[in-house]
LUMFITOR-611656 format. One record per residue: residue in three letters; residue number from 1; x, y, z of N, C-alpha, C in turn. Coordinates in steps of 0.001 Angstrom, whole numbers, plus 500000, padded with zeros to 6 digits. Layout:
<pts>
- type,seq,nc1,nc2,nc3,cac1,cac2,cac3,cc1,cc2,cc3
- ALA,NUM,X,Y,Z,X,Y,Z,X,Y,Z
...
</pts>
This chain:
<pts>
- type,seq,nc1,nc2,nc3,cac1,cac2,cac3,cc1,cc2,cc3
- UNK,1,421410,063085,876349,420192,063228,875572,419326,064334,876187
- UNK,2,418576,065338,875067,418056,066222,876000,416477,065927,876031
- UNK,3,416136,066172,877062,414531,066237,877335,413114,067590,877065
- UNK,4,412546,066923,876622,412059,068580,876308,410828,068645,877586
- UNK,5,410904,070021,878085,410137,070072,879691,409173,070904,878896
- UNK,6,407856,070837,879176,406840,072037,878723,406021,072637,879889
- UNK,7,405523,073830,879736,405052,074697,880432,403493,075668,879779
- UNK,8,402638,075274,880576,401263,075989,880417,400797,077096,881199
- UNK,9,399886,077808,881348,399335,078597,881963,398305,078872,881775
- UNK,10,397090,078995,882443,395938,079568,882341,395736,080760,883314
- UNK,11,395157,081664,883471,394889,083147,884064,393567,082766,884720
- UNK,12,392637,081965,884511,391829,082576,885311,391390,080537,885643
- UNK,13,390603,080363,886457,390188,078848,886716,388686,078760,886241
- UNK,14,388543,079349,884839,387268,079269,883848,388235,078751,882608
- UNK,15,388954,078788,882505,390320,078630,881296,390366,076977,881409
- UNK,16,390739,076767,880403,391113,074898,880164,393007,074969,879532
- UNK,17,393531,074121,880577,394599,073928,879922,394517,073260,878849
- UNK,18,393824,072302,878588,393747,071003,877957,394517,071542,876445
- UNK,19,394056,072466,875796,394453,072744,874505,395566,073232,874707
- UNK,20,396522,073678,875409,398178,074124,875737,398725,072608,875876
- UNK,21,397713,071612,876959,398236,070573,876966,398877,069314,875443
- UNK,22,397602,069797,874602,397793,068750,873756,399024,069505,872368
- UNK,23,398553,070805,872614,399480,071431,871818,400903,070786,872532
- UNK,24,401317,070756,873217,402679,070538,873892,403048,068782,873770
- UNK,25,401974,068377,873910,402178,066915,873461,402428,066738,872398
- UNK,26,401722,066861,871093,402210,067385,869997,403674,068154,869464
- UNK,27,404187,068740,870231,405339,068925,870118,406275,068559,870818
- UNK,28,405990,067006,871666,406839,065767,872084,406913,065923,873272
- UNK,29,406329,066848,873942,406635,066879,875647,406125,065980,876275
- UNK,30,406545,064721,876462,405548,063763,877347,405239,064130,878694
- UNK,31,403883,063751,878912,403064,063977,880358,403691,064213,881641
- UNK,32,405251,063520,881966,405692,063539,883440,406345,064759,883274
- UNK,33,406437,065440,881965,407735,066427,881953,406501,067843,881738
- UNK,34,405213,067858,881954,404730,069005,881935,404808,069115,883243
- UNK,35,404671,070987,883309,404173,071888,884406,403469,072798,883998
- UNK,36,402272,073320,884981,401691,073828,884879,400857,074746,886103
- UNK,37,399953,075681,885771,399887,076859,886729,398157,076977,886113
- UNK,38,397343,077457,887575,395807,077419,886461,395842,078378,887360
- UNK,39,394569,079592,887284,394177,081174,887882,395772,081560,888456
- UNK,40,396834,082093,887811,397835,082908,888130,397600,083610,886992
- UNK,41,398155,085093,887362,398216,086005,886445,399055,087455,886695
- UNK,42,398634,088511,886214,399874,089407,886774,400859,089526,886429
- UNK,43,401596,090626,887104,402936,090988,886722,403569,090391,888084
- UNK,44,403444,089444,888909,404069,088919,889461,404592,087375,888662
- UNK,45,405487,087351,888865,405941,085721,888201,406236,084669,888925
- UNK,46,405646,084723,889931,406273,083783,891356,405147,082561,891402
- UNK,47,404534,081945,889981,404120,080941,889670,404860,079231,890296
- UNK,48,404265,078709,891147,404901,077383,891442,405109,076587,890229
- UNK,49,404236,076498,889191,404718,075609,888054,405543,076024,887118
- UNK,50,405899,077246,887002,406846,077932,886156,408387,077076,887258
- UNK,51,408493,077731,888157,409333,077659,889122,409536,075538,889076
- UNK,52,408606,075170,889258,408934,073613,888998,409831,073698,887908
- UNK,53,409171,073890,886936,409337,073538,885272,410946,074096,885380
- UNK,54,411362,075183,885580,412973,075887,885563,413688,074686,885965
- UNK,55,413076,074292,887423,414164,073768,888144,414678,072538,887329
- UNK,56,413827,071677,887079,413451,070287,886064,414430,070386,884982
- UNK,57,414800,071517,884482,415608,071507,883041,417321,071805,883646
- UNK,58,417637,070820,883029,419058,070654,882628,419929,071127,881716
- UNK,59,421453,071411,881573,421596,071658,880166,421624,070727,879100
- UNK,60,421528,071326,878007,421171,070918,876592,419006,070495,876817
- UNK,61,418641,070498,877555,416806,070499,877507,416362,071545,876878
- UNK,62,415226,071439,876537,414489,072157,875969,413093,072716,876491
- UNK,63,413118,073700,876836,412298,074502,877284,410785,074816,876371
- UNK,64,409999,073859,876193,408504,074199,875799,407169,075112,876315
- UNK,65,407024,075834,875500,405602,076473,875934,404949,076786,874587
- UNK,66,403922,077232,874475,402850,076914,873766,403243,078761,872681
- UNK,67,402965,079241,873665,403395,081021,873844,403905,081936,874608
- UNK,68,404806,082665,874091,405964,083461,874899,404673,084256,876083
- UNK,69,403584,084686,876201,403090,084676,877051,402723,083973,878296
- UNK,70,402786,082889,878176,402577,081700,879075,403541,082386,880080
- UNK,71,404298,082393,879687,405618,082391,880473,405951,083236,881478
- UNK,72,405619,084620,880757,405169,085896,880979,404602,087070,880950
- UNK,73,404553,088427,881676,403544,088979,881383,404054,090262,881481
- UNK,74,405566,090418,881477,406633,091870,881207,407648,091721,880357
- UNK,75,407997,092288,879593,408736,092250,879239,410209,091930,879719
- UNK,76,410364,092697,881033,411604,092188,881970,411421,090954,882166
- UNK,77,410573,090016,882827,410614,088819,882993,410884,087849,882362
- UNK,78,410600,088385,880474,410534,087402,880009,411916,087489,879554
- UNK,79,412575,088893,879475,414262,088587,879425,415251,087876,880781
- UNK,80,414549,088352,881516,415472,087666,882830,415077,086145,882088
- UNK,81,414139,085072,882083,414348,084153,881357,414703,083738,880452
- UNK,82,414583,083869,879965,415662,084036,878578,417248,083751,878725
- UNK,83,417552,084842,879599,418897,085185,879788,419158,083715,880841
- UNK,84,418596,083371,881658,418830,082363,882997,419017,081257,881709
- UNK,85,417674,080580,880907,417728,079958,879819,418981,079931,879424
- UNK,86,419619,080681,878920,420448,080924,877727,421989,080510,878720
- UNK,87,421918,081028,880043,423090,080867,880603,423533,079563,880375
- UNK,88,421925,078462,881122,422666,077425,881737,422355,076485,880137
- UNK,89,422445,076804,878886,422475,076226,877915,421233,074891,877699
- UNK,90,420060,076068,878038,418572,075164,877926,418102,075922,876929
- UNK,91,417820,075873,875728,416890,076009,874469,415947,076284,874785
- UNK,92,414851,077794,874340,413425,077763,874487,413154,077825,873280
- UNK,93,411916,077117,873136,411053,076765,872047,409529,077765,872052
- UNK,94,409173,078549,871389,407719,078748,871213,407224,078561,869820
- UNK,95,406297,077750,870708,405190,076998,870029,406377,076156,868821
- UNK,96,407114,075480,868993,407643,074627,867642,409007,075094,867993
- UNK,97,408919,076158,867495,410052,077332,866738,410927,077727,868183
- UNK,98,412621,076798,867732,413567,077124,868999,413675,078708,868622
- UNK,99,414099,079409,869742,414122,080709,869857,415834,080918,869965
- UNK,100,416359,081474,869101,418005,082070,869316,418226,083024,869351
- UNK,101,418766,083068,870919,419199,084364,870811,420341,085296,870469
- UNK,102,420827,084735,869468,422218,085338,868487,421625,085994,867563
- UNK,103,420102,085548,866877,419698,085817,865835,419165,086955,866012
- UNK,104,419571,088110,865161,418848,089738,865403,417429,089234,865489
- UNK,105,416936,088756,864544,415341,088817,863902,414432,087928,865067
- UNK,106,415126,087137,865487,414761,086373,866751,414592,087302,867884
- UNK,107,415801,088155,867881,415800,088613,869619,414888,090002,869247
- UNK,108,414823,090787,867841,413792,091301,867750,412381,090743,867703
- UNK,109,412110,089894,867401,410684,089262,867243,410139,088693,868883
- UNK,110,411603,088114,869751,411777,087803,871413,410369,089153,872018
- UNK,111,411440,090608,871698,411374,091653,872208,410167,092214,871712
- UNK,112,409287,092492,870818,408236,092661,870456,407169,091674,870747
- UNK,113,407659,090162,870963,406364,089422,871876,405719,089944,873282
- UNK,114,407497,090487,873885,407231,090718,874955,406847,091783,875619
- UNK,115,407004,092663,874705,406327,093871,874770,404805,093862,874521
- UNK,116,404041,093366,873762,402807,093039,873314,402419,092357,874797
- UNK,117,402810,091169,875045,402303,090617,876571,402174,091565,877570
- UNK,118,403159,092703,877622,402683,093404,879199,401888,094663,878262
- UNK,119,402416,095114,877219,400801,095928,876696,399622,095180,877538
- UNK,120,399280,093873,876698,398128,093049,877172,397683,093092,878261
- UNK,121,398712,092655,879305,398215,092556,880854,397567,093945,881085
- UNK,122,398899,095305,880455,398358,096635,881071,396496,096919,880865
- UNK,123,396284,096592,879604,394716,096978,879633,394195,096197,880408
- UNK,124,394305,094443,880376,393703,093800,881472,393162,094678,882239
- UNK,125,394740,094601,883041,394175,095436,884566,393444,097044,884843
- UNK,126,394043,097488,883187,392998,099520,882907,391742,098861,883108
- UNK,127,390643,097629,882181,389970,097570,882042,389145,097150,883089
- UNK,128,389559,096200,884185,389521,095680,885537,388910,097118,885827
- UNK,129,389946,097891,886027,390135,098921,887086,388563,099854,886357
- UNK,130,388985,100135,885484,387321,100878,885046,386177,100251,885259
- UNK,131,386054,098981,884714,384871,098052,885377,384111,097878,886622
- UNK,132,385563,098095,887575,384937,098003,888993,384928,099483,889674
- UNK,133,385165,100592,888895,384980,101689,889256,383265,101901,889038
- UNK,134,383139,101318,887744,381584,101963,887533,380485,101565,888641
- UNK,135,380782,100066,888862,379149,100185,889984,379596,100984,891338
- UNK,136,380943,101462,891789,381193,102282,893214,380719,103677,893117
- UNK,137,380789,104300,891510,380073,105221,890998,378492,105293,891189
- UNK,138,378005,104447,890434,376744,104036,890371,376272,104174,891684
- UNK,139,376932,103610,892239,375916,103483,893735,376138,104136,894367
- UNK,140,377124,105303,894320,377272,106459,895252,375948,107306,894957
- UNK,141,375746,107851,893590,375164,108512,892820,373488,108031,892820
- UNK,142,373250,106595,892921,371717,106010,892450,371673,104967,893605
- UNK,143,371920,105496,894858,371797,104473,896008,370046,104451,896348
- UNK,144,369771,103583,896961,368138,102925,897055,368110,104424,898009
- UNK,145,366911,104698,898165,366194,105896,899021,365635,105481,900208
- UNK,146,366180,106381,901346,365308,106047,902549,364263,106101,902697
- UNK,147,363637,105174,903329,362090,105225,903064,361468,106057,904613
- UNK,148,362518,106631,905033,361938,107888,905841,362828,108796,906107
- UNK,149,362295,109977,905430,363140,111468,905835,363818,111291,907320
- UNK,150,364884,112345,907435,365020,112316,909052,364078,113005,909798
- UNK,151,363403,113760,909474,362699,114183,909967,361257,113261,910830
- UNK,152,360787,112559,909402,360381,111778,910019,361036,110413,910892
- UNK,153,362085,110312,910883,363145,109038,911538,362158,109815,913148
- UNK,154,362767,110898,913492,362480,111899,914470,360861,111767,915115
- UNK,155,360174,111814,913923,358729,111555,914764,358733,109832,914826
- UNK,156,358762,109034,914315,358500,107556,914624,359167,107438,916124
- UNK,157,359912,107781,916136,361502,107801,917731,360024,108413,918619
- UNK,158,359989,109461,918287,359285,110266,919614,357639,109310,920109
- UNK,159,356823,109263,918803,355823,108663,918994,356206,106799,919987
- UNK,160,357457,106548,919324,358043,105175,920144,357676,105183,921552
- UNK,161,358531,105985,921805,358889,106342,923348,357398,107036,924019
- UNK,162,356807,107725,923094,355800,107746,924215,354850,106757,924542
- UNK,163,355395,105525,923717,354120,104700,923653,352732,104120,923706
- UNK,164,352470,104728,922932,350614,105230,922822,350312,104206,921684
- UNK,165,350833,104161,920835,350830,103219,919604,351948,102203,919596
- UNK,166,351291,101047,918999,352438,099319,918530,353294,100478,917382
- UNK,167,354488,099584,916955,355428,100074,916009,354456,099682,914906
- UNK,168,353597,099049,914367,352906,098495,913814,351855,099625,912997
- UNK,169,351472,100386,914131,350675,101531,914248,351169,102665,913688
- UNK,170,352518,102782,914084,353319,103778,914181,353820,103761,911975
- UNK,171,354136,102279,912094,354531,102089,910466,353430,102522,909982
- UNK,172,352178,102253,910100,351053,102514,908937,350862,104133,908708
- UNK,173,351344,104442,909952,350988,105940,909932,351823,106776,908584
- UNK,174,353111,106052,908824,353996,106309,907594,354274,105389,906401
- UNK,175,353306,104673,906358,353551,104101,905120,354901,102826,904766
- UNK,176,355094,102484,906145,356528,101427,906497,355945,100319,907087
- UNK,177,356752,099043,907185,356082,098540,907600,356608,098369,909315
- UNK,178,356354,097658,910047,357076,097838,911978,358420,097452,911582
- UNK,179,358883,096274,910965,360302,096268,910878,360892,097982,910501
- UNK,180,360762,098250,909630,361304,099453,909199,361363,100186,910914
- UNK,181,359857,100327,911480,360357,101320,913338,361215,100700,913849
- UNK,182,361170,099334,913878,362274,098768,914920,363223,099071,914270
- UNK,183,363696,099206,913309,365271,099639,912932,365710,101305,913255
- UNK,184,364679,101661,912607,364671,103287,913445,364862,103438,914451
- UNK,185,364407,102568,915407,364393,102765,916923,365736,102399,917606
- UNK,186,366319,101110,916828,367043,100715,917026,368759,101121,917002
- UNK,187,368352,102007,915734,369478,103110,915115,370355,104174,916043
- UNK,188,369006,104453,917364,369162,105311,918232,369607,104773,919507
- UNK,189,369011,103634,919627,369559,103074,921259,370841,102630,921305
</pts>
């Protein structure tokens, strides 16, 4: 008799499995036979609950997930599964619908999921990558202003050392307050 094993994923730990969960219940996977993975993502696939879930299936089981994404996030990956699938005579199912891979229209429709998934990831990570470029920009460009020329760094130092005036004295003169000299001063020793 075969068992059907299901498999979830969430990407980030703001994500709720719960709706992969019930979807999968719904399509008969009872509770001991899920696995699952919460903040994994990437083009790495070295997910512990994926990796559970493989091991768990037998032949003639059935391999559940919600969406051929779950699963993966390259296109290679999601054929190396497939193919491992297919060897040891375990059925994948997405979302309902067993997946065959004899069927042209299948292994074309396979191959265009999976292409769409690492499209996906790719902007992910373009968009990542631009996002966190802009404030390293930003703040190269619009960093806070010293609130004393070096020049003046130079007279607060000198007036320090000759000590005639508190740092206190020394700040009002410039418009800082003494913390600001002691850091000046401090900059140098």
């Amino acid at each position: 008799m075969s068992t059907k094993i299901g498999y979830a994923r969430v990407s980030t730990d703001e994500q709720d499995l719960e709706a992969q969960r019930e979807q999968l219940a719904r399509l008969g996977v009872a509770p001991e036979h899920l696995y699952f993975d919460e903040g994994l993502t990437g083009k790495n696939r070295n997910w512990p609950g994926l990796e559970s879930a493989l091991k768990a299936l037998r032949p003639d089981d059935v391999f559940v997930v919600t969406k051929l994404d779950r699963v993966g996030r390259s296109a290679r990956d999601l054929g190396d599964i497939s193919q491992e699938l297919q060897s040891r005579g375990i059925t994948l199912s997405l979302g309902g619908k067993p997946y065959d891979p004899t069927d042209p229209m299948d292994k074309l429709f396979f191959g265009m999921l999976g292409l769409f998934a690492e499209f996906e990831r790719d902007l992910i990570s373009a968009r990542t990558k631009e996002a966190l470029a802009v404030p390293e920009r930003r703040a190269k460009m619009t960093g806070r202003q010293p609130k004393l020329s070096p020049a003046q760094k130079k007279q607060v130092i000198r007036l320090h050392q000759q000590g005639e005036d508190s740092p206190a004295e020394i700040g009002a003169m410039f418009g800082v307050s003494r913390q600001t000299v002691y850091r000046v001063v401090a900059d140098v020793e």
